[in-house]
C-alpha positions as CSV (number, residue, x, y, z in Angstrom):
1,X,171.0,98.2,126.1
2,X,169.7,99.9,129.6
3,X,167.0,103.0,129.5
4,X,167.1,104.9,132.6
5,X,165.0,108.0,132.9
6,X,165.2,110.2,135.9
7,X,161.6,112.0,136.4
8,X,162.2,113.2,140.3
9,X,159.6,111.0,141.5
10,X,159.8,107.8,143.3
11,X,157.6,106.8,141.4
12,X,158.7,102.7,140.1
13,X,159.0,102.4,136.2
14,X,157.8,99.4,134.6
15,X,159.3,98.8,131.2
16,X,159.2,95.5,129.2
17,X,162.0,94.9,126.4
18,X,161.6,93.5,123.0
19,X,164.3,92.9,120.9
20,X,163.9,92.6,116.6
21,X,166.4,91.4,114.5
22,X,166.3,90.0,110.8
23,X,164.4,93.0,109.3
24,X,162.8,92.4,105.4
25,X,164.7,94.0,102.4
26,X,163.8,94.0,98.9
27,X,166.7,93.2,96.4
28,X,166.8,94.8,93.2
29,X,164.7,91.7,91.9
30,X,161.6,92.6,94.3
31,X,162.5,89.1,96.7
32,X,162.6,89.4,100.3
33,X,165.9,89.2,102.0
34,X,166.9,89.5,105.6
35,X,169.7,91.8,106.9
36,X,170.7,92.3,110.4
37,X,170.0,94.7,112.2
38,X,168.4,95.4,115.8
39,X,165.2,97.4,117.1
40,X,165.4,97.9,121.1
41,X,161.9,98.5,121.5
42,X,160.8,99.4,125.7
43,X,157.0,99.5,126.7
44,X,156.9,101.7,129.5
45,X,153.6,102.1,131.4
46,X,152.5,103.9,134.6
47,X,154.7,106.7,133.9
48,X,153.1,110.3,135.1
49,X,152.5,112.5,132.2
50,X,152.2,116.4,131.9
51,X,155.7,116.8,132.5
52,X,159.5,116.6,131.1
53,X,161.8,113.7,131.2
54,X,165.5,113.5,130.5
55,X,167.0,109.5,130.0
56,X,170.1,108.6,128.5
57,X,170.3,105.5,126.7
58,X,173.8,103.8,127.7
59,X,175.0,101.1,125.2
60,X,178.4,99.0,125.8
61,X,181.7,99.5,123.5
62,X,184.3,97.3,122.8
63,X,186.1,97.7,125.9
64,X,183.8,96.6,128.1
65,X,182.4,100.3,129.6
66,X,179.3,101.9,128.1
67,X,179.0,104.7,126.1
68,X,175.6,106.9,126.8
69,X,173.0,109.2,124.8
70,X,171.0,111.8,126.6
71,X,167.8,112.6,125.6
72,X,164.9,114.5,126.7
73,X,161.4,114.5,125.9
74,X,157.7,115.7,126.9
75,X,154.8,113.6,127.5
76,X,151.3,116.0,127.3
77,X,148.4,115.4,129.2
78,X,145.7,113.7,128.5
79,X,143.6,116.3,130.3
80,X,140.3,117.5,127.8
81,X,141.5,121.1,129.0
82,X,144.9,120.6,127.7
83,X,145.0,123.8,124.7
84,X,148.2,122.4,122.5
85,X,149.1,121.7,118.9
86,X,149.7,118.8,116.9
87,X,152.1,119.0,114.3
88,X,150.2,116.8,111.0
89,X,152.3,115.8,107.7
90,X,152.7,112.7,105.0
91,X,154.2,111.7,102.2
92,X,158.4,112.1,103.0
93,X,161.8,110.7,103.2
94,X,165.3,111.8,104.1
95,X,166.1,113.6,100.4
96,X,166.9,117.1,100.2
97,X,163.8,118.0,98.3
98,X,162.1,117.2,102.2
99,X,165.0,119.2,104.1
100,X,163.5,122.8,104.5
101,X,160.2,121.1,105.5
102,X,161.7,118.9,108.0
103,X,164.4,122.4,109.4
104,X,160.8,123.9,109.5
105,X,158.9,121.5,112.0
106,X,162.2,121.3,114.2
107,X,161.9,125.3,114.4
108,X,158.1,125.3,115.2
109,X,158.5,121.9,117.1
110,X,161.4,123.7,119.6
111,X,159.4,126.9,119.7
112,X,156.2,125.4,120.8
113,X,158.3,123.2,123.3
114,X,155.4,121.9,126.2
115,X,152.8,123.4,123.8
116,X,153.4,120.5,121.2
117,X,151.3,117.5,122.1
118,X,153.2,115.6,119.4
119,X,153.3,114.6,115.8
120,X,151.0,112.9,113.4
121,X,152.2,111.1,110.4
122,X,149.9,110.3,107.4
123,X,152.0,107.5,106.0
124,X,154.6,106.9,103.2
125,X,158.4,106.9,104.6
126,X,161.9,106.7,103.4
127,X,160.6,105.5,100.1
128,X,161.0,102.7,100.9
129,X,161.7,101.3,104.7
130,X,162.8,98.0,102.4
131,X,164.6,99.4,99.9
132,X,168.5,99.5,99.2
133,X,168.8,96.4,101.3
134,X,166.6,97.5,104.1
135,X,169.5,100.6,104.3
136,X,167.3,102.9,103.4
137,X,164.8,103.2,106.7
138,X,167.5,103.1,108.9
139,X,168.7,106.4,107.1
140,X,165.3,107.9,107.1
141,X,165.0,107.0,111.2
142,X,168.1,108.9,111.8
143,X,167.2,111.6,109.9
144,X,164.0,111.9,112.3
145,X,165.9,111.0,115.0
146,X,166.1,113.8,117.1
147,X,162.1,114.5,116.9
148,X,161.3,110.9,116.9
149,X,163.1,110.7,120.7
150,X,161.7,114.1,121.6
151,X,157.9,114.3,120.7
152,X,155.7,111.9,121.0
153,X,154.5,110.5,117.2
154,X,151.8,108.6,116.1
155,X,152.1,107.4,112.8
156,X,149.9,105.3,110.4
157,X,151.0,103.2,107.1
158,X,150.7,104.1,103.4
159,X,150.9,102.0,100.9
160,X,154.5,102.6,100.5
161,X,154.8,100.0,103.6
162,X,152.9,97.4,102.5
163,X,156.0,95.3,101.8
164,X,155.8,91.9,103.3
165,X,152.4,92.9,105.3
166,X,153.7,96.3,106.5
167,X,156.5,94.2,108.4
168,X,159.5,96.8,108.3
169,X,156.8,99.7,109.7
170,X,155.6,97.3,112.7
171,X,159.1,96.7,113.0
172,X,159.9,100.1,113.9
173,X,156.7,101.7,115.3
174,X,154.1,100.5,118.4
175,X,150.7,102.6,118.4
176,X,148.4,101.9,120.6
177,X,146.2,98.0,120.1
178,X,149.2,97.0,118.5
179,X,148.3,93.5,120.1
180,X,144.9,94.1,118.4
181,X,145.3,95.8,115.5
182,X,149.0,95.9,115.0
183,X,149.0,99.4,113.9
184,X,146.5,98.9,111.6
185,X,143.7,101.1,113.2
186,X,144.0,102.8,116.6
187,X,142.8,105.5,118.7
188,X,143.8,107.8,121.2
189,X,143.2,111.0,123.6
190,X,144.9,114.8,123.2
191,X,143.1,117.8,124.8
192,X,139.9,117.8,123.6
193,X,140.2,115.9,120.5
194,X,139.2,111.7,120.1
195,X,142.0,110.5,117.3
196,X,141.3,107.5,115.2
197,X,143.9,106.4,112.9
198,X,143.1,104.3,110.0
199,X,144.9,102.1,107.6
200,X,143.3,102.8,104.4
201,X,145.0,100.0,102.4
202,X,144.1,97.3,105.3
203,X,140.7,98.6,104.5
204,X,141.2,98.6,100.3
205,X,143.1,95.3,99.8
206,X,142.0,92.9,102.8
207,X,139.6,89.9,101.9
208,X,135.9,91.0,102.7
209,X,135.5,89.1,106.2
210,X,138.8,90.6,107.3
211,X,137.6,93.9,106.1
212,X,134.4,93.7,107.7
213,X,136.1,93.1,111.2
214,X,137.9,96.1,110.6
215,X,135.2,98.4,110.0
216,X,133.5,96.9,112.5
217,X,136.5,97.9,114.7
218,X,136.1,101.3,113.8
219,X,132.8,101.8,113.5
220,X,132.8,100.6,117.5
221,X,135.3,103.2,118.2
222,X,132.9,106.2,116.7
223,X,130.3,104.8,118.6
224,X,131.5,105.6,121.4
225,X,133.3,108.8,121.1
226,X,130.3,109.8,119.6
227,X,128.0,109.7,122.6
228,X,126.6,112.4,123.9
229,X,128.6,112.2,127.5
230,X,131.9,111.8,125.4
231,X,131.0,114.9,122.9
232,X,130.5,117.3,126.1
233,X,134.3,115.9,127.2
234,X,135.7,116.0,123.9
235,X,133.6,117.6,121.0
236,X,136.1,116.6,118.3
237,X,136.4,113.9,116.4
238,X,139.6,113.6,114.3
239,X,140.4,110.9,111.9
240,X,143.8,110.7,110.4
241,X,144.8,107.8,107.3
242,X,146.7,107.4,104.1
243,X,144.6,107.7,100.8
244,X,141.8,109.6,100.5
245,X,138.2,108.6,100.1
246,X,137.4,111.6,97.1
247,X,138.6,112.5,94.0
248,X,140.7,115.8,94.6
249,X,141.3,116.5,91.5
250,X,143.5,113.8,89.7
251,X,141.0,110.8,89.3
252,X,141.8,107.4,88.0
253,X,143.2,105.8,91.5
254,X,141.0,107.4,94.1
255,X,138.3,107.1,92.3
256,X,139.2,103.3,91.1
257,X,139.4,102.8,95.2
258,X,136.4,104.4,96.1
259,X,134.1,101.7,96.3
260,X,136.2,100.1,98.8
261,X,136.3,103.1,100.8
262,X,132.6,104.3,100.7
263,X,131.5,101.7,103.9
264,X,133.9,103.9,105.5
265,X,133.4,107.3,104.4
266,X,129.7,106.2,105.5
267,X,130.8,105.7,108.8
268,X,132.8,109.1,109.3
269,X,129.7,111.1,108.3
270,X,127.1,109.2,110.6
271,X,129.5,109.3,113.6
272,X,130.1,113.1,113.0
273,X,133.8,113.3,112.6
274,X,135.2,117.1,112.2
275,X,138.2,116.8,109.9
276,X,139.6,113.6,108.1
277,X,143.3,114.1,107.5
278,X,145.1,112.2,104.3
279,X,147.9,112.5,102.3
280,X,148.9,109.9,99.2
281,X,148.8,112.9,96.6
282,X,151.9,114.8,97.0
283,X,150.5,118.3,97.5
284,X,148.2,120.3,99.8
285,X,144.8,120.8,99.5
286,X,141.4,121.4,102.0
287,X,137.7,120.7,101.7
288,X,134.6,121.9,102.6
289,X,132.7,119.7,104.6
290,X,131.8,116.8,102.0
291,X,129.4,113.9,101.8
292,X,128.9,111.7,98.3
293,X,131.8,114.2,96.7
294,X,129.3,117.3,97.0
295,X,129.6,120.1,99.6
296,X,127.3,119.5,102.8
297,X,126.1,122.2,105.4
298,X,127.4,124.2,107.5
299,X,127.7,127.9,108.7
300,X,129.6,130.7,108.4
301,X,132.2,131.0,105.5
302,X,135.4,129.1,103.9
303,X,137.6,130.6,106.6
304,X,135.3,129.9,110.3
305,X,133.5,126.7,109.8
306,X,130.8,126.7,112.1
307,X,128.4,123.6,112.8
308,X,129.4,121.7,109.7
309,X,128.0,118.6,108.5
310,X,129.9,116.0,107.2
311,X,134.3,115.7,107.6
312,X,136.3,118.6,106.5
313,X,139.0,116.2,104.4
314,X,142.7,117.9,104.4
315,X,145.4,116.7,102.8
316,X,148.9,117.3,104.0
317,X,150.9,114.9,101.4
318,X,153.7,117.6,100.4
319,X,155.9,117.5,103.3
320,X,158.9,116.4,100.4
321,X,160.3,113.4,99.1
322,X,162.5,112.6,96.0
323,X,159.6,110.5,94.2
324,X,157.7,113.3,93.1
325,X,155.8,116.1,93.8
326,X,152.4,116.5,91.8
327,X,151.5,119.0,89.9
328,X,149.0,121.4,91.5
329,X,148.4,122.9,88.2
330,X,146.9,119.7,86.9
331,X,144.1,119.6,89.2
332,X,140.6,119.8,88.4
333,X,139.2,122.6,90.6
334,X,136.0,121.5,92.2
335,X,133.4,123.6,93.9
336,X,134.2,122.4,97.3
337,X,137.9,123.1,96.8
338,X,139.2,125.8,98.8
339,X,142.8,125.5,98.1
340,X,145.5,123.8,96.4
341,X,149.3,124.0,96.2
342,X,152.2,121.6,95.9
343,X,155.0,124.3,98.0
344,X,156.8,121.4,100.4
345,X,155.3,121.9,104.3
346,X,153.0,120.6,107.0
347,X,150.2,122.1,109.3
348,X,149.6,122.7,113.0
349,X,146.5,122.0,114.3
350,X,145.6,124.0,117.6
351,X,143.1,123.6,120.1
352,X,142.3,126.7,121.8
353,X,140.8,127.9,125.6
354,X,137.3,128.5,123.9
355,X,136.7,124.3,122.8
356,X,137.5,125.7,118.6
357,X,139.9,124.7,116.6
358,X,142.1,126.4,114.1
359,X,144.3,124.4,111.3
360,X,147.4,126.1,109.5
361,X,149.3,125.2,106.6
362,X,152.9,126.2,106.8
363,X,154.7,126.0,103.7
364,X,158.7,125.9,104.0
365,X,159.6,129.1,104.3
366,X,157.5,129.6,107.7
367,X,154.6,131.5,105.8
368,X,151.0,130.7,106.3
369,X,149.5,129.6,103.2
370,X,145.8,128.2,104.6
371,X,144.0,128.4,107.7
372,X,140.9,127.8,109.0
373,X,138.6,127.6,112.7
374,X,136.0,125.4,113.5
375,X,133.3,125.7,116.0
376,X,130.3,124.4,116.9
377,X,127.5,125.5,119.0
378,X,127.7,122.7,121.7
379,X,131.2,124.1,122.8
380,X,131.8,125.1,126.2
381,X,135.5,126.8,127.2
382,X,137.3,124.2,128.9
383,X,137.2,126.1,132.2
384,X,133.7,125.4,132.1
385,X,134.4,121.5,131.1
386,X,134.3,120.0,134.9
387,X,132.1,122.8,136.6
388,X,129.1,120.9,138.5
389,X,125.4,121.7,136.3
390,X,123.7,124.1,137.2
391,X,120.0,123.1,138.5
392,X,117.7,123.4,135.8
393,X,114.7,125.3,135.8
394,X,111.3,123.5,135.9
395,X,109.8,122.9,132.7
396,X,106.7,125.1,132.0
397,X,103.4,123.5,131.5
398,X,103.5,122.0,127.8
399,X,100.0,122.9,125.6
400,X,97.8,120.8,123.8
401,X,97.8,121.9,120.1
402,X,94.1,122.6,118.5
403,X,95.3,121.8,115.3
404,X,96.1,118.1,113.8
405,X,99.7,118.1,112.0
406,X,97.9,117.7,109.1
407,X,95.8,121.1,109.7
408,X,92.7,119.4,110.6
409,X,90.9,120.6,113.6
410,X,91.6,118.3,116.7
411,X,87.6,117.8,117.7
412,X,88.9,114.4,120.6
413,X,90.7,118.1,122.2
414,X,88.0,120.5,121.4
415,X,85.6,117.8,123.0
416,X,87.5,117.2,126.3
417,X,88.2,120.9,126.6
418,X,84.1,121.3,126.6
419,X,84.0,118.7,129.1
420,X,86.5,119.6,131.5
421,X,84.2,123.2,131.1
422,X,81.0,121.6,131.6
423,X,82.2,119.7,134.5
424,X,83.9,122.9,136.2
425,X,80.2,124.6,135.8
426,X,78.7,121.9,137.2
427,X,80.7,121.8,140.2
428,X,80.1,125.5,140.9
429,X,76.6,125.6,140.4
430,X,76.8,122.5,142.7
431,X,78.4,124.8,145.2
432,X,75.7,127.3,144.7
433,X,72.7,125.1,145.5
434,X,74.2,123.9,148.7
435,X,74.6,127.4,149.8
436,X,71.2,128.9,149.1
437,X,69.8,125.2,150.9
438,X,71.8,125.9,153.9
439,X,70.8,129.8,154.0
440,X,66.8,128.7,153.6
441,X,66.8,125.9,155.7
442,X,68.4,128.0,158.2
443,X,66.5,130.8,157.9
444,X,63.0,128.0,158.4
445,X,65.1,127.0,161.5
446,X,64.9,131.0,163.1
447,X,61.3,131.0,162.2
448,X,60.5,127.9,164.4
449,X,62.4,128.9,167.2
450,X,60.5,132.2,166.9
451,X,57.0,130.9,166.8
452,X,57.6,128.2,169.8
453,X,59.0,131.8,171.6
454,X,55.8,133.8,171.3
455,X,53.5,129.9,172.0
456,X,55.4,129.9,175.5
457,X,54.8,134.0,176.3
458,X,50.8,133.3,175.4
């Protein structure tokens, strides 16, 4: 197999080939089985971005000539003043209870065209990537084909790949640190939002060293988006991941998990991120900003989020599969619920000129069911981003409080204030005296001369 890609540039493409055969299927007794098939995977690095490609993948045929596939695709900037939207969904396969949600995101995907940064996927595919003899994630790959080549995708497991150590999903997919992580947690760049993808089951299931390593991994990562030089670059911090940390509604499972999850939930709050994305339920529902299950603060109303404390958790789990969908009606409404509904679709989140953000929730018919902004007050528009400071104005004289913080009176200030009086009089008067000496002793001095005068005319 040979990739060429003509980008008009002279610019040399480095691309390193990896070929994986033997894939892991599950027979209908649950044993792992190999079956062959091929993944052509190419690492290409040093390639400019903020611009369109067209490549053609040529493959030879029987007779000895190739037969070829053109392609095109878009790779986005990484640019913190890059305004684009990122297309976020979970929880699907290739059935035809998914089909108007995926004819949806190919609409909105083609209409947004150089606006679409890419895609994000929250996990659970095919149903399984193993299953039917490993058929089955082939069939779900090339029913995501066409976006798959087109739009860049980042995608994180659920715990519908944790077959044989998530082998059939590192198989097909390559986020960044796979040589780290392998897929397991990762991070990247898009306009002015920091992504961190998590694997939630790595988190749940691994022994407690290996878990610790991991959050350890990620807690690094927050760090350092987190600092203060980062936020004024990128103010958001997005973190995207399979199960969620709360009970929304269902109970039993999530909140079985949560124990295992609360180190991390910890570690989103402290670090500040914005929104937390999920799926494993198989409907769609948003949070207020949360903390410990109860609503924390923030200002403004359910609709423009401003300053809030604590992740906004959204889950996008209803983008269609055959296994099920749940029912919405079911769900114990909480006070920190803002809405719930199990219609198949996905949401768009945008980042817009003025640093906010806005989230919408397309169900399959193209209608708008939820949407929200966020803002905060650190925000600058992103034409402002790079500016050079402008020179700050000297601080003004700070005061010395006469009051204690307990309300007592501050006598050590009273007492140097009287002192620094005293010595101010002092000098003065000081002053004063060595005037009135100098006036008298020359006014003796013009008497003298006077007297020694009228001695010399006797």
């Amino acid at each position: 197999l040979r990739l060429m890609i003509d980008q008009n540039t002279t610019k040399n493409i480095n691309a390193t080939f990896i070929t994986r055969v033997d894939q892991k299927a599950k027979s209908f007794k649950k044993k792992p089985l190999s079956y062959q098939t091929v993944v052509h995977t190419y690492r290409i690095v040093d390639i400019p971005l903020d611009r369109e490609y067209n490549y053609t993948l040529m493959y030879p045929i029987t007779d000895g000539s190739y037969s070829s596939i053109e392609k095109r695709m878009y790779l986005p900037s990484r640019s913190p003043q890059l305004a684009t939207d990122m297309m976020i969904f979970g929880d699907l396969d290739q059935s035809k209870i998914s089909e108007s949600s995926r004819d949806l995101l190919k609409k909105k995907l083609y209409e947004g065209g150089k606006n679409i940064a890419g895609m994000v996927m929250l996990g659970d595919y095919a149903y399984d990537l193993e299953s039917k003899n490993g058929t089955k994630g082939d069939e779900f790959m090339q029913s995501m084909e066409e976006l798959f080549s087109t739009w860049p995708t980042m995608a994180i497991a659920g715990n519908h790949e944790y077959f044989m150590d998530f082998f059939n999903f590192n198989t097909r997919f390559r986020m960044p640190f796979y040589n780290t992580t392998k897929n397991h947690f990762y991070s990247f760049d898009i306009g002015p939002i920091h992504f961190v993808g998590i694997n939630t089951d790595r988190v749940i299931f691994a022994k407690d060293e290996v878990r610790k390593e991991f959050l350890s991994w990620i807690e690094e990562d927050l760090k350092l988006a987190n600092q203060d030089e980062q936020r004024k670059i990128r103010p958001w911090i997005v973190s995207f991941m399979h199960r969620p940390i709360f009970d929304c509604g269902l109970g039993d499972k999530v909140e079985k998990f949560y124990p295992k999850l609360s180190d991390l939930e910890e570690l989103l709050y402290k670090y500040n991120v914005d929104v937390s994305f999920v799926a494993h339920r198989h409907y769609y529902e948003r949070l207020m900003p949360l903390h410990h299950n109860r609503s924390s603060t923030f200002e403004g109303n359910r609709s423009s989020i401003h300053n809030g404390r604590g992740p906004i958790y959204v889950l996008e789990g209803v983008m269609g599969n055959g296994y099920r969908l749940d029912n919405s009606a079911k769900i114990t409404k909480r006070d920190y619920m803002v809405m719930v509904d199990n219609t198949t679709g996905f949401g768009v989140l945008t980042t817009t000129q003025n640093g906010s953000l806005i989230y919408r929730h397309y169900i399959n018919n193209g209608t708008v069911l939820d949407s929200f902004t966020l803002s905060k007050s650190v925000l600058r528009p992103f034409h402002e981003l790079f500016q050079p400071p402008k020179p700050e104005t000297p601080p003004m004289p700070t005061t010395v409080p006469i009051s204690s913080p307990d309300g007592t009176t501050n006598w050590m200030v009273i007492s140097l204030i009287i002192m620094g009086v005293i010595t101010v009089l002092a000098m003065i008067s000081s002053i004063i005296l060595f005037f009135l000496y100098r006036g008298a002793k020359l006014k003796a001095d013009i008497s003298g001369v006077e007297m020694t005068s009228r001695s010399i005319d006797n």
